[in-house]
N, C-alpha and C positions, 0 to 999 in steps of 0.2 A: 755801623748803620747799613749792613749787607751792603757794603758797596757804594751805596748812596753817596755823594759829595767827592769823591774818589779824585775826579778830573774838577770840581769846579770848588771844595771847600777847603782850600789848601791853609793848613793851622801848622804846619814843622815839616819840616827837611823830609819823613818817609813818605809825602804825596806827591814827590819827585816820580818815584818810580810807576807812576800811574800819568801824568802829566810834566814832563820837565820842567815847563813854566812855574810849575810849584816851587823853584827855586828862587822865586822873590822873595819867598816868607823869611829865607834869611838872612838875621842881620849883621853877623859877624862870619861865626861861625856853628855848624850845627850837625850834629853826629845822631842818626838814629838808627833802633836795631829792632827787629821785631819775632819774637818764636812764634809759632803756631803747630799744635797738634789735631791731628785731623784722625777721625775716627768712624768712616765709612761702613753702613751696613750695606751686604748683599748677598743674601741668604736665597739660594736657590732651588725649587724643589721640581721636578718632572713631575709636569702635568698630563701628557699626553705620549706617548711610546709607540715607536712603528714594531716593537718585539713585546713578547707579553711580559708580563713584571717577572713571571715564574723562571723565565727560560734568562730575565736579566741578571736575577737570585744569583742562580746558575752557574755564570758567567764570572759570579764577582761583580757583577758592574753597580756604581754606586749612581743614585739617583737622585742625592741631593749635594749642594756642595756649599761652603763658606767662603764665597772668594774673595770677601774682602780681607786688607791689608791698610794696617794705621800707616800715618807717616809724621814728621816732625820736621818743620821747615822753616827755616831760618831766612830773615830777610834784614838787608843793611843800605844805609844812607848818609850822604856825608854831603856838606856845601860849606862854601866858603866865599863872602862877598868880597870878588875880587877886585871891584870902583862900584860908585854911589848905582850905574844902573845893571853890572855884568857880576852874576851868578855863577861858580862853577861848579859841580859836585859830580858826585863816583854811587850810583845804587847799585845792588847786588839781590838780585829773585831769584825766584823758580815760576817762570809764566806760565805752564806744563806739566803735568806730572800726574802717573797712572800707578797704581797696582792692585793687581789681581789673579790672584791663584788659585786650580783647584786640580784634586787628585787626580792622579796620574789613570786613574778607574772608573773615574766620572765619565755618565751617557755622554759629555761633549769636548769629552778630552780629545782628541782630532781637532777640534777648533781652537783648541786654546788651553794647557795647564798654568799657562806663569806667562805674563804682560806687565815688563814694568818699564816704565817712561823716568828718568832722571834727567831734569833739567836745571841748569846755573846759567844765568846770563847778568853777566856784567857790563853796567855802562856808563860811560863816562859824557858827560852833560854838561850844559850850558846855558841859561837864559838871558834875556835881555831886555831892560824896562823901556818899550819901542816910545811911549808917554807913561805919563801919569795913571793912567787906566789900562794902558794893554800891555802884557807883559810876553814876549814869545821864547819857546822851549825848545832846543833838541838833540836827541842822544844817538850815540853810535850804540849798536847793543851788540854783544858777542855773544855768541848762547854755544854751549857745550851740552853736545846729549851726551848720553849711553842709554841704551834702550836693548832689551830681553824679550823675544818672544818665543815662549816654548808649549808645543803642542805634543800628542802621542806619537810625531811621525821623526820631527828635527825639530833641535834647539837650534835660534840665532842668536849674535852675542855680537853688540857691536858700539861704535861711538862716533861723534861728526861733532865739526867746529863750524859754525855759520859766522855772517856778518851781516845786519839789517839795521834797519834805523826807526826809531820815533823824532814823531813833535806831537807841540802840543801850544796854546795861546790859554790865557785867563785876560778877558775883559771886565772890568766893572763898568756895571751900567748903570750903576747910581748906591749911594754913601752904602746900602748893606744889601748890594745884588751883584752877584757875580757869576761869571756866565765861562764858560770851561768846554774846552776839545783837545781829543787828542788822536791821534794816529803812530799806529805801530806794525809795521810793517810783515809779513809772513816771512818764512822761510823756507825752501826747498832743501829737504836733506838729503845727505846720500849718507848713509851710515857703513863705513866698512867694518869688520869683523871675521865672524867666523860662522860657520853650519855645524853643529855637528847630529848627525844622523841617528835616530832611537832604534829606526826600524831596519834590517839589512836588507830588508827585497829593495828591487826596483826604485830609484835607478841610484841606489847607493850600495849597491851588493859588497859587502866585504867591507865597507868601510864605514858601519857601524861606531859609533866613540872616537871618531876619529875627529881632527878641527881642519874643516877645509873652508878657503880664504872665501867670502861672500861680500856682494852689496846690498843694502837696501834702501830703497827710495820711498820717500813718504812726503805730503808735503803740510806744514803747519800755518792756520791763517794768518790774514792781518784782521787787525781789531779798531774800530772805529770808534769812540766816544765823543759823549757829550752830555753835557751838566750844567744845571745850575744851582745855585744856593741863594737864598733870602732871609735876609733877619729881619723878623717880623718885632722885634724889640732889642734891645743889646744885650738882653740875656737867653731869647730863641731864635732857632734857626732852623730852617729848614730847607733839606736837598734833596733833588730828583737828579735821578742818571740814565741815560737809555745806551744800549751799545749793540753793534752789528759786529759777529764774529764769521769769515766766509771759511765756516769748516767743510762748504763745497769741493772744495782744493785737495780737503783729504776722500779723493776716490778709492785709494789701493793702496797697497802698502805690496809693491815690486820688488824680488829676490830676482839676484843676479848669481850662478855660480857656475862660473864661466870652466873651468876644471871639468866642470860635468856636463856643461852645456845644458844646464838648467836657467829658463827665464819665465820664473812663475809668478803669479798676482793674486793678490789676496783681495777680491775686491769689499770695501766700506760703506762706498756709497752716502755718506755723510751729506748732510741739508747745511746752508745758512741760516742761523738762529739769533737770538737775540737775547737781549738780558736788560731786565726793565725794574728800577729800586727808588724807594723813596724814604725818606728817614728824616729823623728829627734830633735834634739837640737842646739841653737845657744848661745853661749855668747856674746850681743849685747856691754855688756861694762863689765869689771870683777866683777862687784854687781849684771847685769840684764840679767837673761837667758829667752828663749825665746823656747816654745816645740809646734811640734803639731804631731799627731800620726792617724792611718788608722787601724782599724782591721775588721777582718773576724770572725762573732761568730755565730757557727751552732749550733742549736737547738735539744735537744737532742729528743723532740715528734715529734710523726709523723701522719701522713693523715692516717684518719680511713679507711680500706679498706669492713669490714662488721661491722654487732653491734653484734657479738660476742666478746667474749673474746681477741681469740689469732687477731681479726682485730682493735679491738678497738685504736682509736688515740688519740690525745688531746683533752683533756677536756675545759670546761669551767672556771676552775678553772684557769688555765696555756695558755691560747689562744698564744701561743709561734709561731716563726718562726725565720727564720735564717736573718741575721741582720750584717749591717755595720754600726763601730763605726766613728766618727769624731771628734777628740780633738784639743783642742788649751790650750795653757796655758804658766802661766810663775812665776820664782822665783827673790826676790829682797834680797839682803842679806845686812843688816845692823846692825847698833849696838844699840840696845832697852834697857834702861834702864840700861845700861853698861855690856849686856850681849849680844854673839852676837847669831844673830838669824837671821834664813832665811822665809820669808813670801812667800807663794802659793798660786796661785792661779788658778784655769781651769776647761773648760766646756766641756762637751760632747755629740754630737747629736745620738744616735740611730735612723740607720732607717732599716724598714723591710723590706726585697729583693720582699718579696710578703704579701698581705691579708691574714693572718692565716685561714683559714675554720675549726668550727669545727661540728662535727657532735653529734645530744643530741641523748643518750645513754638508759635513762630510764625515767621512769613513761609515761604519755597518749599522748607526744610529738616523742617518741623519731625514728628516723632519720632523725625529721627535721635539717636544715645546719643554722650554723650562720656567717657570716663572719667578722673579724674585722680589725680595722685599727689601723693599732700597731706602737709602737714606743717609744723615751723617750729620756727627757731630764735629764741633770745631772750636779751640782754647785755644785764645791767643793771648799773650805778655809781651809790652814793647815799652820803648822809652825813646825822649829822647833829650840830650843833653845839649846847652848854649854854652859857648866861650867863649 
């Protein structure tokens, strides 16, 4: 339902990971897993050139690029009612996660060839039924990066262990209305790794290919939700979700390479954005439900206004804009293997409200413009099993 019901429509043990108070829905015990492939377009082509096209020919330098990159990601949930009102369960996401690459010969290769974002965050959870109507949530989250950013000049290479926390409450405010929040906390990373250097000049003379020990500092939001769900009969329902992401927090992205007495900043400049869904559900027979959902998701980068600092927009790395979502999907609940369990299944279209533009920033290109054409698809398969 793009999201829709996420924090406030909590139907099996995987709405844990969105809302921990979702762990009232179980009543024994409950194990849920979920894949998704994700299929990102962002097809970029130079609209505008500070060097003539001829003399780019020339050069070799290419002017358009493919950066996007599929991914395949796996999500898990497990609860276990431990007395009549205490929940406890163990989820496992990816809250995060980027990739994008483009040739080593591309006009904005200086800003970015390879950006990729790997995140795992595990957490172990708790709810508790405070009454009859209010149930509260909440989790320790561990998140594991490794993150890669490689440009024409240095490759980084590196990874960090955080530790932050969620909650989260579900009220009913009457027989088939249910009202949902949650809060998840940001995280300041310091990523350590390695540099290793493309280019010999300045101020890596001689040490070319070489892996010399770095930090990087970045820092990821917290995430605000809220939701409600209403069943307008016992076989329709309907959810709205609104959420505040402060990707204000990701200013820069800070390399430290104290060896060389390098302390450089990549500034981002990232906005607070929001993310706004509404969706419905039918039960076409009491095994076969039937969803599809709309949202609104704004981008937290924004249009370079100079190539300074305080104007700088999005990169190459993130060719981002603001985007509506389109789901369809549906669940069959049977009994497998003499265990009962519910199968899922749904897809989802991304598309960009406009051509992201971004403007390159540095080395002997930079204010030329790229434009791309963005978008993405999304399959997802999940289950989840009672015992």
């Amino acid at each position: 339902m793009s999201y829709a019901g996420s924090v406030s429509a909590a139907s099996d043990v995987t709405f844990a990971g969105f809302n921990p108070a979702a762990l009232r829905v179980v009543e024994t015990r409950e194990i849920g897993q979920n894949f998704s492939l994700i299929f990102p377009r962002a097809d970029g082509r130079t609209t505008t050139s500070t060097v003539p096209a001829d003399t780019l020919a020339a050069l070799g330098i290419s002017t358009e690029t493919n950066a996007d990159r599929s991914a395949a990601v796996p999500a898990f949930a497990f609860g276990w009612r431990y007395d009549p009102d205490i929940v406890l369960g163990l989820t496992v996401n990816a809250p995060f996660g980027l990739a994008t690459e483009n040739p080593d010969n591309f006009i904005g290769a200086a800003d970015g060839t390879q950006s990729s974002l790997l995140t795992i965050q595990v957490s172990p959870m708790a709810s508790v039924d405070v009454t009859d109507y209010l149930t509260l949530g909440g989790a320790i989250d561990f998140l594991y990066v490794d993150a890669r950013l490689g440009s024409a000049v240095v490759n980084l290479d590196g990874n960090d262990l955080q530790v932050g926390f969620s909650a989260g409450a579900l009220l009913d405010v009457g027989p088939r209305t249910t009202i949902g929040v949650a809060y998840h906390h940001g995280f300041d990373l310091s990523v350590s790794g390695t540099a290793q250097f493309t280019d010999a000049g300045a101020p890596a003379a001689g040490l070319a290919g070489q892996f010399i020990p770095t930090v990087v500092n970045a820092d990821l939001p917290l995430v605000g939700q809220v939701g409600i769900t209403h069943g307008f009969t016992e076989d329709f329902r309907m959810s709205a979700e609104f959420r505040y992401i402060n990707w204000s927090v990701f200013e820069s992205i800070d390399t430290s390479i104290e060896s060389l007495g390098i302390d450089a900043s990549d500034p981002q400049n990232y906005e607070d954005s929001v993310f706004a869904a509404i969706g419905a559900e039918y039960d076409f027979t009491p095994a076969f439900t039937g969803r599809i959902g709309f949202a609104y998701d704004q981008t937290p980068t924004q249009d370079t206004v100079s190539l300074t600092d305080a104007g700088r927009g999005r990169t190459v790395r993130v060719p981002d804009e603001d985007r509506l979502w389109l789901s369809i999907g549906a669940s069959m609940d049977m009994e497998l293997f003499g265990f009962d369990t519910t199968l899922d299944a749904a897809y989802s279209f991304l598309y960009a409200l406009k051509d992201p533009e971004v403007t390159v920033f540095g080395g002997p290109f930079a204010g030329s413009t790229i434009e791309y054409d963005a978008g993405a698809h999304i399959f997802s398969l999940g289950g989840t099993v009672r015992f």
